[in-house]
C-alpha positions, 0 to 999 in steps of 0.5 A: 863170955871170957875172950881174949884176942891176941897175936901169937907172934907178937912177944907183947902179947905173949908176954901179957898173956903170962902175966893175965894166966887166962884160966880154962875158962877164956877162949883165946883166939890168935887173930892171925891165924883165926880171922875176927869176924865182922860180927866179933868186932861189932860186939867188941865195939859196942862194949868199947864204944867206938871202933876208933877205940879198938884202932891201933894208930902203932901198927907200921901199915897205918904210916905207910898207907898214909891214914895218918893223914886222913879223917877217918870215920868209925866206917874207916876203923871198922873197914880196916881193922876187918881188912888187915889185923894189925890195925886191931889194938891188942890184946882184946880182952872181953871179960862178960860186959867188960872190955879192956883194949891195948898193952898199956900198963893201966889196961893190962892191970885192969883186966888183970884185976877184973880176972 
């Protein structure tokens, strides 16, 4: 499977996007307008290893909700990288058995090696 999940308003994202040129083979799923589904981000955690991995600590609402001054377990992760998409650490990229997670210059030239 070749999948990328991304946030089509997000310029990050969409800059990124570009730079990967996703071929006709990826399947491209704006997380905003089409919903991850409990199962989707079971696989992407079990490719990454934990939820806690898939779980952006950057997103505005993990401030103000107060998560920054939680414990949370990987029950937490999941619970609200389901509730609210902003919490997933993007863009996701599944490339067969390989995951490559985030913006992060290394992330991207690796997904964008394994491509």
């Amino acid at each position: 499977m070749k999948k990328i999940y991304h946030l089509g308003t997000c310029t990050t994202c969409q800059r990124i996007l570009k730079e990967l040129k996703p071929g006709k083979d990826f399947v491209l799923q704006d997380i905003k307008s089409e919903k991850i589904t409990p199962e989707q981000l079971d696989e992407m955690a079990v490719l990454a290893g934990s939820y806690e991995v898939l779980f952006s600590r950057v997103a505005l609402k993990y401030r103000s909700m107060g998560l920054n001054t939680m414990k949370l377990t990987e029950k937490d992760y999941r619970k609200y990288i389901l509730s609210e998409y902003t919490f997933l650490k993007r863009p996701v990229v599944i490339i067969g058995q390989q995951i490559f997670t985030g913006n992060s210059p290394k992330a991207v030239a690796a997904a964008k090696a394994a491509m």
